[in-house]
N, CA, C and O atoms as CSV, one atom per row, in Angstrom:
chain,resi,resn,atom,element,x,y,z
A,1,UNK,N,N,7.579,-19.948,4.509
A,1,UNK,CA,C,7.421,-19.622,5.922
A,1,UNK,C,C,6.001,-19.985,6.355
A,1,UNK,O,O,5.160,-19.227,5.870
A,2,UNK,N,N,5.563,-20.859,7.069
A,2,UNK,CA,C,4.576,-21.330,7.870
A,2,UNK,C,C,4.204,-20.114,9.044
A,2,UNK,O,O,4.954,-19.293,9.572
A,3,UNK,N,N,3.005,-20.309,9.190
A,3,UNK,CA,C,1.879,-19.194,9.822
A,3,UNK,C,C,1.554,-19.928,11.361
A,3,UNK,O,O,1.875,-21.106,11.517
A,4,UNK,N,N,1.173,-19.479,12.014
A,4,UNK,CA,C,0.067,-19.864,13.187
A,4,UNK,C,C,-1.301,-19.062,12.988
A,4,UNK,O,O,-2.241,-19.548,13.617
A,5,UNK,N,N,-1.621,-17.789,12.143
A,5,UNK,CA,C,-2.668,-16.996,11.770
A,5,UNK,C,C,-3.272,-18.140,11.244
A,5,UNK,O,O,-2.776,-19.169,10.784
A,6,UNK,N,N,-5.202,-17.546,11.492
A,6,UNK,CA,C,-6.063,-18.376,10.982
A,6,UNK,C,C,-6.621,-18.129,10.196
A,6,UNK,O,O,-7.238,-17.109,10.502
A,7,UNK,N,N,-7.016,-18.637,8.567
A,7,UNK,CA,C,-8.153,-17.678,7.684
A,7,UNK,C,C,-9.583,-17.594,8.055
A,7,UNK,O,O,-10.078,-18.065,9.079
A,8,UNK,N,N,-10.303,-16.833,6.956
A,8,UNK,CA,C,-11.971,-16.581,7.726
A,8,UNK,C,C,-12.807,-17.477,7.433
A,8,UNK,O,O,-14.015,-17.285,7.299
A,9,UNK,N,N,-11.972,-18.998,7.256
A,9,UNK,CA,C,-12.705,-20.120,7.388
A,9,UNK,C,C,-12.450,-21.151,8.724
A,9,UNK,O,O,-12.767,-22.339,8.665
A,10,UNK,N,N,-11.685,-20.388,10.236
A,10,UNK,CA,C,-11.074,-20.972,10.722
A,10,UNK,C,C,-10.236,-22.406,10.989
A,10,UNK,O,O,-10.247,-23.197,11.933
A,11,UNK,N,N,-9.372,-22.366,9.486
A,11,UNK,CA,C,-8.349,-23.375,9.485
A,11,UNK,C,C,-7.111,-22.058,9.131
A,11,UNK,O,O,-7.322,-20.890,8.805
A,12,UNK,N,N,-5.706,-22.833,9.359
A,12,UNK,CA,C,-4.490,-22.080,8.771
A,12,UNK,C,C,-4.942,-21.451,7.858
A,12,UNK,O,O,-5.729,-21.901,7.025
A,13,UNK,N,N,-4.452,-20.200,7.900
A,13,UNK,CA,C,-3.859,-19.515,6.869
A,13,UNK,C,C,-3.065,-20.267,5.608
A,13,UNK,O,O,-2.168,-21.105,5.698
A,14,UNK,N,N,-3.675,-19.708,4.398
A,14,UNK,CA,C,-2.484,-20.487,3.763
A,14,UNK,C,C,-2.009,-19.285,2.715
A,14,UNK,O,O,-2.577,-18.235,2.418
A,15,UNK,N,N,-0.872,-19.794,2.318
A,15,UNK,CA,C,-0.088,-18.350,1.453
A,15,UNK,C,C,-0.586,-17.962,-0.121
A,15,UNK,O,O,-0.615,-18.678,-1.122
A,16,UNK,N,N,-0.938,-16.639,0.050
A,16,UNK,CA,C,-1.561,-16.298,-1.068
A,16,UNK,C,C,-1.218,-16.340,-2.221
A,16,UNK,O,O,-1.924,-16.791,-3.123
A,17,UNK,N,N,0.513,-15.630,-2.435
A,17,UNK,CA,C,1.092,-15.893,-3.708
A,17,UNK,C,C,2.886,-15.553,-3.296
A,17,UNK,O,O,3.089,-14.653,-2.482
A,18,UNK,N,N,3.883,-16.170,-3.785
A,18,UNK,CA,C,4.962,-15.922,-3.668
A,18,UNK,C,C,5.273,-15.474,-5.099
A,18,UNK,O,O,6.245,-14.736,-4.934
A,19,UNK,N,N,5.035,-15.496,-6.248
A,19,UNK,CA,C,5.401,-14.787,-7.554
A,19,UNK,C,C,4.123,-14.054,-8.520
A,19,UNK,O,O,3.405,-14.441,-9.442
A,20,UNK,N,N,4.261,-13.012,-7.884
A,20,UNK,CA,C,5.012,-11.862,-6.787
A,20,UNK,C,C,4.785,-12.139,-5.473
A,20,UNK,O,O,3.749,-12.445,-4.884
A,21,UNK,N,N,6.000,-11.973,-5.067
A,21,UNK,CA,C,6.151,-12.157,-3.759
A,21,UNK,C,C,5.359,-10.966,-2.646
A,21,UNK,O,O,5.874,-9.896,-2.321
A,22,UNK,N,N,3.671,-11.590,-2.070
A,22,UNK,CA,C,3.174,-10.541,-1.716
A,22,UNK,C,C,3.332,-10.927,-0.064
A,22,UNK,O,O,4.055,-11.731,0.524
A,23,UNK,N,N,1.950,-9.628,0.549
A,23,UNK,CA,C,1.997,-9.788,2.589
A,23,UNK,C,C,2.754,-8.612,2.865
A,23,UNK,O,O,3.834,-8.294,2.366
A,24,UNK,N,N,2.043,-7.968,3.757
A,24,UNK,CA,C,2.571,-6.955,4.187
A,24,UNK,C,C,3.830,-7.113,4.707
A,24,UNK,O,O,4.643,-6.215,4.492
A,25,UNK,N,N,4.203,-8.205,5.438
A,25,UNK,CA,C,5.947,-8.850,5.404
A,25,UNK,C,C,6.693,-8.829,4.788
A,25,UNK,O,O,7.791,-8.318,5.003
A,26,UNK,N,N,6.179,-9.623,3.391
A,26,UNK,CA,C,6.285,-9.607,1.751
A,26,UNK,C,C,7.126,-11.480,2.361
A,26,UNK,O,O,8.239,-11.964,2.156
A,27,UNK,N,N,6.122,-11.903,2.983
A,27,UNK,CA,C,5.982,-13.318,3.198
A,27,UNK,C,C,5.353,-14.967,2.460
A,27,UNK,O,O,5.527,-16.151,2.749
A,28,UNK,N,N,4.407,-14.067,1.173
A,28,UNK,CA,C,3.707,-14.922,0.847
A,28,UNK,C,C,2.377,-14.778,1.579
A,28,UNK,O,O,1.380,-14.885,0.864
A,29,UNK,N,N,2.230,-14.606,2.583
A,29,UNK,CA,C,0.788,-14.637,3.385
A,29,UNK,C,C,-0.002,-13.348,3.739
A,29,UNK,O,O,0.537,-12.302,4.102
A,30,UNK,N,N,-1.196,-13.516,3.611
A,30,UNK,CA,C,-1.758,-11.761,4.217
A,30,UNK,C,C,-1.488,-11.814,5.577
A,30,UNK,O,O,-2.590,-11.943,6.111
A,31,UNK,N,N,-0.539,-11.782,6.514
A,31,UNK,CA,C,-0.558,-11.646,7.776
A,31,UNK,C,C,-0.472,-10.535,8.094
A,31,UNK,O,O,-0.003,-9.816,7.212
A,32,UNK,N,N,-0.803,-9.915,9.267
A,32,UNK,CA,C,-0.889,-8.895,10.076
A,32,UNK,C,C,-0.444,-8.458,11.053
A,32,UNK,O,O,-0.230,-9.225,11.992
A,33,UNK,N,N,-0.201,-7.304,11.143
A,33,UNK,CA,C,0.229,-7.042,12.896
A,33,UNK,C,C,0.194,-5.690,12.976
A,33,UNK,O,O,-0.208,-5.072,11.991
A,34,UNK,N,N,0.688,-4.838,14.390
A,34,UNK,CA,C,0.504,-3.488,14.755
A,34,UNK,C,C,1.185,-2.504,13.437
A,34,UNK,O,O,0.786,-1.377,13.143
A,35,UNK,N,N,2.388,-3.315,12.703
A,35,UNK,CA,C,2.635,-2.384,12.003
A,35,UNK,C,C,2.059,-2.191,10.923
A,35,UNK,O,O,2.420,-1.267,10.195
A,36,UNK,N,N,1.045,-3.016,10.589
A,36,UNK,CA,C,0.293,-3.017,9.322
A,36,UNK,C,C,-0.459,-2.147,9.360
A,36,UNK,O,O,-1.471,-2.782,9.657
A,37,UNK,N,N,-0.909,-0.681,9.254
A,37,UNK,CA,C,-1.653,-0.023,9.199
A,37,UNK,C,C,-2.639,0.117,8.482
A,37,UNK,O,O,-3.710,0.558,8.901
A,38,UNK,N,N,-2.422,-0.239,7.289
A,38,UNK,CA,C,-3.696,-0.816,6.412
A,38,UNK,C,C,-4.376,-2.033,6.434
A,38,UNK,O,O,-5.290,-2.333,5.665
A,39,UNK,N,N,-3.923,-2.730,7.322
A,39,UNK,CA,C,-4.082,-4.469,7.327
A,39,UNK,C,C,-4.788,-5.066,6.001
A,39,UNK,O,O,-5.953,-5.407,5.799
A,40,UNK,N,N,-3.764,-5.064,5.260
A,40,UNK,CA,C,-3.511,-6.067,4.027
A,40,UNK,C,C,-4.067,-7.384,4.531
A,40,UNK,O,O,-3.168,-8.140,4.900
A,41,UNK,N,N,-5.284,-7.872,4.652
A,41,UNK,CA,C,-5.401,-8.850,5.092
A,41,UNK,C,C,-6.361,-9.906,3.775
A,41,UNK,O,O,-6.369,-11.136,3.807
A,42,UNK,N,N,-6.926,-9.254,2.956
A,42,UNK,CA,C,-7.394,-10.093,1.843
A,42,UNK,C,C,-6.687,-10.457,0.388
A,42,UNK,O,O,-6.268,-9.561,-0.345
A,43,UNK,N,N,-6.608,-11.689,0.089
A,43,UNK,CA,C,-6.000,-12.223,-0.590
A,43,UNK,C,C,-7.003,-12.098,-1.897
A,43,UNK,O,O,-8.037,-12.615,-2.323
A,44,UNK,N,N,-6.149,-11.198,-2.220
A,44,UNK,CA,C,-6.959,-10.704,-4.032
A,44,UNK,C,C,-6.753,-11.467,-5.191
A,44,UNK,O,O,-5.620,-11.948,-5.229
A,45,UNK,N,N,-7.351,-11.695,-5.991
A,45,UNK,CA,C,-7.169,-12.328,-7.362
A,45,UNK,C,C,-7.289,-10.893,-8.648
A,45,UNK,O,O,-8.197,-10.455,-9.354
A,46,UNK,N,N,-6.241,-10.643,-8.491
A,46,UNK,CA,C,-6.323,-8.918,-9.329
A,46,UNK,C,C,-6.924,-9.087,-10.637
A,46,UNK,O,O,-6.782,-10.104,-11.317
A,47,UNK,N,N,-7.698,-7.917,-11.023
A,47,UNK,CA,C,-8.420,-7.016,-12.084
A,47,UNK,C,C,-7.938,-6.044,-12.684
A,47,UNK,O,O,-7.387,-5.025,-12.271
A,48,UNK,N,N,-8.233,-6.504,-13.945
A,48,UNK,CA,C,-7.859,-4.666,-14.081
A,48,UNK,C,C,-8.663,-3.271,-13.907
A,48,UNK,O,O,-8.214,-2.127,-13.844
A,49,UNK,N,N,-10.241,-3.824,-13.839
A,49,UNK,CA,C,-11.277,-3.413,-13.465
A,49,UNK,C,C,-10.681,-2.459,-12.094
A,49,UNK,O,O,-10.606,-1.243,-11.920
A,50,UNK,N,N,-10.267,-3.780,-11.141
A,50,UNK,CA,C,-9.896,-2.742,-9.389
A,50,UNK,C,C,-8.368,-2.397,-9.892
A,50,UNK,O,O,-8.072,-1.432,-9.188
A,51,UNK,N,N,-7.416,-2.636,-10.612
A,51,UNK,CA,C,-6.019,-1.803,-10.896
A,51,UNK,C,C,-6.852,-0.535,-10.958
A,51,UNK,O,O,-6.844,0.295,-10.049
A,52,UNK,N,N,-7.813,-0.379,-12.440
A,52,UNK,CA,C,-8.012,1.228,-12.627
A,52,UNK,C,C,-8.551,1.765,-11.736
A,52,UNK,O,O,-8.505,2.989,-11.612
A,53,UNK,N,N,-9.231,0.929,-10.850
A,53,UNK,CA,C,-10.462,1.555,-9.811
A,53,UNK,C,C,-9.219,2.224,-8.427
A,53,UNK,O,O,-9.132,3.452,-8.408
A,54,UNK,N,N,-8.683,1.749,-7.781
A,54,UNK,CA,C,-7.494,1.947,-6.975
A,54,UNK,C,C,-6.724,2.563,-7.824
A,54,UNK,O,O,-6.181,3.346,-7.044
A,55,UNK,N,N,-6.424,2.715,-8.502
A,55,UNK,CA,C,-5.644,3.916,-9.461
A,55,UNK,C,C,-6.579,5.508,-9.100
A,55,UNK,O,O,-6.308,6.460,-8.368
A,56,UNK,N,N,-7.240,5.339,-9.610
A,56,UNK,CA,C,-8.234,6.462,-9.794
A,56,UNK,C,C,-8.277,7.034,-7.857
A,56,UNK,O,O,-8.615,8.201,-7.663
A,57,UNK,N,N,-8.019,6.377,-6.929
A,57,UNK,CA,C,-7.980,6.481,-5.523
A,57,UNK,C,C,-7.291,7.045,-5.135
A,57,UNK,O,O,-7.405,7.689,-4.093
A,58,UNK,N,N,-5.983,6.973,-6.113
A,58,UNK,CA,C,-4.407,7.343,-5.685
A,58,UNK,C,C,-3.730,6.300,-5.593
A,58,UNK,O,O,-2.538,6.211,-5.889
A,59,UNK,N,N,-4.495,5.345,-5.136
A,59,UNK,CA,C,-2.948,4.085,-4.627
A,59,UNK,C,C,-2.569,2.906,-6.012
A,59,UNK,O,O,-3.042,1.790,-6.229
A,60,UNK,N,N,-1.492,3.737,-6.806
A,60,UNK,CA,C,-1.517,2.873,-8.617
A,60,UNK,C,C,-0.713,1.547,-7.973
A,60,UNK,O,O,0.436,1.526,-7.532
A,61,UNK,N,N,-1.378,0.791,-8.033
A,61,UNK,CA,C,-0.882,-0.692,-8.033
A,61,UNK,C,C,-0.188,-1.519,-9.164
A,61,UNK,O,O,0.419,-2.582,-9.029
A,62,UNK,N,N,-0.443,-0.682,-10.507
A,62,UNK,CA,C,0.019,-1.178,-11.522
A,62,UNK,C,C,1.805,-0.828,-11.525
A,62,UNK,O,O,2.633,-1.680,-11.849
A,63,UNK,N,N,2.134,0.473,-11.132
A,63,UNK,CA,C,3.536,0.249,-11.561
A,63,UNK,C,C,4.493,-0.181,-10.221
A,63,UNK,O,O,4.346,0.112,-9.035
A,64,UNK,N,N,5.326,-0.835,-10.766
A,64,UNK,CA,C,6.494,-0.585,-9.538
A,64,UNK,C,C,6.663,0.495,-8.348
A,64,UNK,O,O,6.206,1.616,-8.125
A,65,UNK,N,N,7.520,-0.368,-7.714
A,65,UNK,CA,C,7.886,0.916,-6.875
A,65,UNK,C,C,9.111,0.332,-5.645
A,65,UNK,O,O,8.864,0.308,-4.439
A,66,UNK,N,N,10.202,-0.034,-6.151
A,66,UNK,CA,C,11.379,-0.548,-5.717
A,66,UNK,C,C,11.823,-0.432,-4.116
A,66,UNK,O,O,12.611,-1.199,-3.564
A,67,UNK,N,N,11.397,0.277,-3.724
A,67,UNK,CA,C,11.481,1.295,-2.086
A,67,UNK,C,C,10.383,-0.192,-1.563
A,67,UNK,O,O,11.224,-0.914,-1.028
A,68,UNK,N,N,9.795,-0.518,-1.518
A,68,UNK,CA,C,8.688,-1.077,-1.117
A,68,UNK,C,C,8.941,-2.603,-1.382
A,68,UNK,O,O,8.548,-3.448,-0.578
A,69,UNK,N,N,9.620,-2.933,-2.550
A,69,UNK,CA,C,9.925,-4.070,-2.894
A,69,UNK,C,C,8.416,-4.597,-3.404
A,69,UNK,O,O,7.850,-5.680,-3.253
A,70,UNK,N,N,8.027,-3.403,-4.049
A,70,UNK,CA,C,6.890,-4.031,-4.863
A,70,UNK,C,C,7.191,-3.663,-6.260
A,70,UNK,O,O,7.788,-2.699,-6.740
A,71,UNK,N,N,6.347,-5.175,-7.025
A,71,UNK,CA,C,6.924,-4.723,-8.035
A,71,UNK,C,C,5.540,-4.660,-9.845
A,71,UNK,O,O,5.571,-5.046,-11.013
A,72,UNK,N,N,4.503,-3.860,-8.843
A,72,UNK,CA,C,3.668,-3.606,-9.973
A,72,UNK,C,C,2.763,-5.279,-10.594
A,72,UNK,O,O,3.151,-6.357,-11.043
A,73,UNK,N,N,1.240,-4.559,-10.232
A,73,UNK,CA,C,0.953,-6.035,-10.332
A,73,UNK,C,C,-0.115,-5.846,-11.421
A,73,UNK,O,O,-0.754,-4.826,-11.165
A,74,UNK,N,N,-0.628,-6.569,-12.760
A,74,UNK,CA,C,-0.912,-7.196,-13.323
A,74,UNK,C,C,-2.275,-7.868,-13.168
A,74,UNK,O,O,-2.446,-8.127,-11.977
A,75,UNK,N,N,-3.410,-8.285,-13.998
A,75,UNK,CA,C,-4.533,-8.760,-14.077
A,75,UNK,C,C,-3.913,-10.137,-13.468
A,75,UNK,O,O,-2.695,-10.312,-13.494
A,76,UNK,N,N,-4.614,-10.905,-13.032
A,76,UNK,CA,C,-4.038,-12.582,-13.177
A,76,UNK,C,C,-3.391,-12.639,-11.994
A,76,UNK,O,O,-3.560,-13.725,-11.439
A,77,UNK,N,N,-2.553,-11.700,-11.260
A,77,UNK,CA,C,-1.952,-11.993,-9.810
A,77,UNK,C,C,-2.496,-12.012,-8.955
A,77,UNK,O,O,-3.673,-11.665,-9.056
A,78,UNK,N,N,-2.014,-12.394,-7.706
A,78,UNK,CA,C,-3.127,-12.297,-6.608
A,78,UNK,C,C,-1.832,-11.819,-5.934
A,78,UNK,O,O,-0.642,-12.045,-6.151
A,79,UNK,N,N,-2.674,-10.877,-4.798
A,79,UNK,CA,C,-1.816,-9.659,-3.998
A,79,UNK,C,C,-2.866,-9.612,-2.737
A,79,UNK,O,O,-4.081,-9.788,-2.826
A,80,UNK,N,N,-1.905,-9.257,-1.196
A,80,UNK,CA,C,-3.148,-9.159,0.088
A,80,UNK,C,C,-3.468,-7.902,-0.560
A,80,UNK,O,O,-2.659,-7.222,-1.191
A,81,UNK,N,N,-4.681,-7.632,-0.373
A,81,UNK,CA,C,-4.700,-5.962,0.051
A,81,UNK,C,C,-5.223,-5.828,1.305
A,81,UNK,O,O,-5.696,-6.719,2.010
A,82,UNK,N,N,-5.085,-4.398,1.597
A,82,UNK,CA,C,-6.034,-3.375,2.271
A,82,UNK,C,C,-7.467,-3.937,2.351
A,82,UNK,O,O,-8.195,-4.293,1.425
A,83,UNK,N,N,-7.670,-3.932,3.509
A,83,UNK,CA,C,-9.166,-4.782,3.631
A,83,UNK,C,C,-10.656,-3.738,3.332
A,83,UNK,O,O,-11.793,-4.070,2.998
A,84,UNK,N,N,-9.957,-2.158,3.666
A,84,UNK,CA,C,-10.682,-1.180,3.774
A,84,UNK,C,C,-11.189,-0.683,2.313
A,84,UNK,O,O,-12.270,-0.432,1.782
A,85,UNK,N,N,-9.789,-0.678,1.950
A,85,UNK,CA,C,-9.890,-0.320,0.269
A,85,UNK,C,C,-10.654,-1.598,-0.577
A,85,UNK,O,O,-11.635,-1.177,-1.189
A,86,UNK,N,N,-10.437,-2.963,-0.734
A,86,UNK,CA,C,-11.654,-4.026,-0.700
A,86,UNK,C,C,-13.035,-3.476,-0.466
A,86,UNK,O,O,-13.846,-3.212,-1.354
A,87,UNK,N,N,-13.134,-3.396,0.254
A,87,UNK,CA,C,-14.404,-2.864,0.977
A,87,UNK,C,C,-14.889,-1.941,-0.010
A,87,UNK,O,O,-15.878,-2.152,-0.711
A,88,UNK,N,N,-14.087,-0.792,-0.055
A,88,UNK,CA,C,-14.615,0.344,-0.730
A,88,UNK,C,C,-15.154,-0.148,-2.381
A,88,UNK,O,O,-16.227,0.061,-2.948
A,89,UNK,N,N,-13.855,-0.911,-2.862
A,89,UNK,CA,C,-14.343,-1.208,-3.947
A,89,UNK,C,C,-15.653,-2.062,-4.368
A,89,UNK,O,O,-16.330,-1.867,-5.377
A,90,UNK,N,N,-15.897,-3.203,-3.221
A,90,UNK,CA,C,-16.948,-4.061,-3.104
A,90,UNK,C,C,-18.349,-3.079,-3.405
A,90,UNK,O,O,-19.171,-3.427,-4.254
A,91,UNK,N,N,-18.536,-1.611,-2.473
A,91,UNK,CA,C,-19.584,-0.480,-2.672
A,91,UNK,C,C,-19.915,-0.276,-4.094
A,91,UNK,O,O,-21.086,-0.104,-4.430
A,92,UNK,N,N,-18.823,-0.287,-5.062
A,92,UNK,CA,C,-18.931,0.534,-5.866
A,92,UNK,C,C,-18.551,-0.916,-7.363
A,92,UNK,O,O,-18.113,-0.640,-8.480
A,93,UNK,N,N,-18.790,-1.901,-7.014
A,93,UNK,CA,C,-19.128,-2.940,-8.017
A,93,UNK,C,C,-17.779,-2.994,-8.798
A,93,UNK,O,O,-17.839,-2.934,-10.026
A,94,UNK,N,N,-16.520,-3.107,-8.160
A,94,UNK,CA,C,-15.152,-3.010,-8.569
A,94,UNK,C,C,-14.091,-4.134,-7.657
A,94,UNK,O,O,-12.934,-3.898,-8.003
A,95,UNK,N,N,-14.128,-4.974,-6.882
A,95,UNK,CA,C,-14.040,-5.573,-6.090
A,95,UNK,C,C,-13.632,-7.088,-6.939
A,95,UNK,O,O,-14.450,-7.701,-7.625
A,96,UNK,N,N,-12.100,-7.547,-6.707
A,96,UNK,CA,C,-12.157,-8.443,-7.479
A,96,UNK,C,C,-12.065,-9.963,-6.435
A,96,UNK,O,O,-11.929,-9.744,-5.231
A,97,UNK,N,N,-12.114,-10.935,-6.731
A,97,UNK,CA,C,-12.601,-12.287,-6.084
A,97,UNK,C,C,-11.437,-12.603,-5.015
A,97,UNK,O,O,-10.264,-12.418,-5.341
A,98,UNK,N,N,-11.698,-12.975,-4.023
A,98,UNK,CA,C,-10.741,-13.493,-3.039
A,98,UNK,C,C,-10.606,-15.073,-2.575
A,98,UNK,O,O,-11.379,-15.996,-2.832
A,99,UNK,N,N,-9.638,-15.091,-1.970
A,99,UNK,CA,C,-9.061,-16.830,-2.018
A,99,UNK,C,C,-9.545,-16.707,-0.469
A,99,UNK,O,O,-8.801,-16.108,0.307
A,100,UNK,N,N,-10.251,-17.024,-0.196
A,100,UNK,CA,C,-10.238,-17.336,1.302
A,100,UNK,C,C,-9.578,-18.420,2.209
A,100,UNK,O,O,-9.830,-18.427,3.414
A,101,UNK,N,N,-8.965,-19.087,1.802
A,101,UNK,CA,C,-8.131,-20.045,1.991
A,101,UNK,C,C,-7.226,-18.906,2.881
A,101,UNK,O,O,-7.041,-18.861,4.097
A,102,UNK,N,N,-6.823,-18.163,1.994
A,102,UNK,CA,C,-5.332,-16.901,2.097
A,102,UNK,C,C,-5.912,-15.929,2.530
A,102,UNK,O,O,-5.322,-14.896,2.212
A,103,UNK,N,N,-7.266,-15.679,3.417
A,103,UNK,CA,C,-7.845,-14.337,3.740
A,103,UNK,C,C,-7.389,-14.423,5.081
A,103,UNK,O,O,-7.618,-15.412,5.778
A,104,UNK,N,N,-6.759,-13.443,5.469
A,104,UNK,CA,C,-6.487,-13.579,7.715
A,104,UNK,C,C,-7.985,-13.260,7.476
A,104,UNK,O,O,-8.679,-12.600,6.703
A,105,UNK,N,N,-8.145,-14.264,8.794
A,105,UNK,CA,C,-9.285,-13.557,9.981
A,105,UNK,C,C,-9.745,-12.612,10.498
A,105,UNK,O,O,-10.864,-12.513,11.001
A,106,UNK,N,N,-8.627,-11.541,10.395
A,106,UNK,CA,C,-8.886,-10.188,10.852
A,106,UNK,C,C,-9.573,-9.296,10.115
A,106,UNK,O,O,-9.990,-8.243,10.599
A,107,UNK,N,N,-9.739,-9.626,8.938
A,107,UNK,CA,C,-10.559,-9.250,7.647
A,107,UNK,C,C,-12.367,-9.334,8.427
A,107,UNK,O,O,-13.246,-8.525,8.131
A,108,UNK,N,N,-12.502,-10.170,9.144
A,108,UNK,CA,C,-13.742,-10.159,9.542
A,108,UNK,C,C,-14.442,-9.411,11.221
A,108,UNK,O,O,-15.567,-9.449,11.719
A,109,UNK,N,N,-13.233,-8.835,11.638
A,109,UNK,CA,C,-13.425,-7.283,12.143
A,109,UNK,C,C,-14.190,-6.416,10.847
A,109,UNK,O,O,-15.266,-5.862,11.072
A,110,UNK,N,N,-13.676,-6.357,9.744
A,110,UNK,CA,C,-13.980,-5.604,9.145
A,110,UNK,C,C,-15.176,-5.770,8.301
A,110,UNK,O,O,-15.828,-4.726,8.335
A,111,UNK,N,N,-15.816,-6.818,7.432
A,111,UNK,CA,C,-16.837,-6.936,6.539
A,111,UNK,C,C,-16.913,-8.659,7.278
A,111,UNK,O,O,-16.091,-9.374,7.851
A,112,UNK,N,N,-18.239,-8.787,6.921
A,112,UNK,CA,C,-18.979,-10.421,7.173
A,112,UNK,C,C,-18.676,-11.151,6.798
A,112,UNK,O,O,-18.357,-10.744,5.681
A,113,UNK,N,N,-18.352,-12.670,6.847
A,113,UNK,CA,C,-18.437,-14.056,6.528
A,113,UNK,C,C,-18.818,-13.812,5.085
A,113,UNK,O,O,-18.286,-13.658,3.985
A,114,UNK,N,N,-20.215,-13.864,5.748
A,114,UNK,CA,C,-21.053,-13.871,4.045
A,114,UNK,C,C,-20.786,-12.829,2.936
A,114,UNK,O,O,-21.143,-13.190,1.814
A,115,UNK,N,N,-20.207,-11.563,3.043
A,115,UNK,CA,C,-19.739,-11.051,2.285
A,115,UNK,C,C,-18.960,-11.097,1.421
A,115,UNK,O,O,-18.961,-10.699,0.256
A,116,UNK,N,N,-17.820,-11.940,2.434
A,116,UNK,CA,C,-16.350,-12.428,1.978
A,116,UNK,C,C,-16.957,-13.585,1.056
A,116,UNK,O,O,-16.532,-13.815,-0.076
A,117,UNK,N,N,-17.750,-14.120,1.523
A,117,UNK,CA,C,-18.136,-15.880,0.629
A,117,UNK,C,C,-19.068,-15.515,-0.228
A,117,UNK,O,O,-19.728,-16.489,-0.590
A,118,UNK,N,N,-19.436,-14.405,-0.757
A,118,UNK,CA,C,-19.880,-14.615,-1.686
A,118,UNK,C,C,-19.003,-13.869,-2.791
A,118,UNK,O,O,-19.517,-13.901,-3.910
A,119,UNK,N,N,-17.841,-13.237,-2.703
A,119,UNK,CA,C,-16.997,-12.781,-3.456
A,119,UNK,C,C,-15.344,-13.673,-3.701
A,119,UNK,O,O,-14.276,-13.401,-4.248
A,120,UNK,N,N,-16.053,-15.102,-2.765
A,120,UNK,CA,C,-14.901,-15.959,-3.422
A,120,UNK,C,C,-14.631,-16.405,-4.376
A,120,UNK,O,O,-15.656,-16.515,-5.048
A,121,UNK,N,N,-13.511,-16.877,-5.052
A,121,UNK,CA,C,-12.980,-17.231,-6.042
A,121,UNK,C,C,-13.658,-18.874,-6.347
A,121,UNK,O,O,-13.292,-19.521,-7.329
């Protein structure tokens, strides 16, 4: 599925990962909209470093959870997240590398250019 969203390099969006099939849609892409309440908008390259760190938060990313059509993610995947929770982890030296290629734009309401670019992949 093709985008009109732009990443925070203003070109297309491009899709972060389809296996696992991530996006708050569960589209492949971090896209966004009113119903996204967390706006999943950064395209993660997962850790296990931020699994335990977001574990320890409450929100366990490691196991399943079928209702959601998620299905538990793994060092080595890349998943949108929560731009907020990013953030948080970035504070606290837990923050794992992002594809900016696959980052929405809207991510930069939230933290800087340069923030984002220096935690790229």
């Amino acid at each position: 599925m093709e985008t009109t969203a732009k990443n925070v390099l203003g070109s297309p969006l491009e899709a972060c990962c389809i296996d696992p099939l991530t996006g708050f849609y569960r589209d492949g892409y971090c896209n966004t909209g009113t119903s996204d309440i967390g706006t999943h908008v950064v395209c993660a390259l997962i850790t296990t470093e931020f699994l335990e760190y977001t574990k320890s938060k409450g929100n366990d990313l490691s196991s399943p959870n079928p209702y959601w059509r998620f299905p538990g993610l793994k060092a080595g995947d890349k998943w949108c997240l929560c731009v907020r929770r990013w953030l948080e982890a970035v504070q606290v030296g837990k923050a794992p590398k992002i594809l900016l290629e696959s980052t929405h734009e809207k991510a930069l309401e939230y933290v800087s250019k340069e923030l984002l670019l220096t935690h790229a992949a």
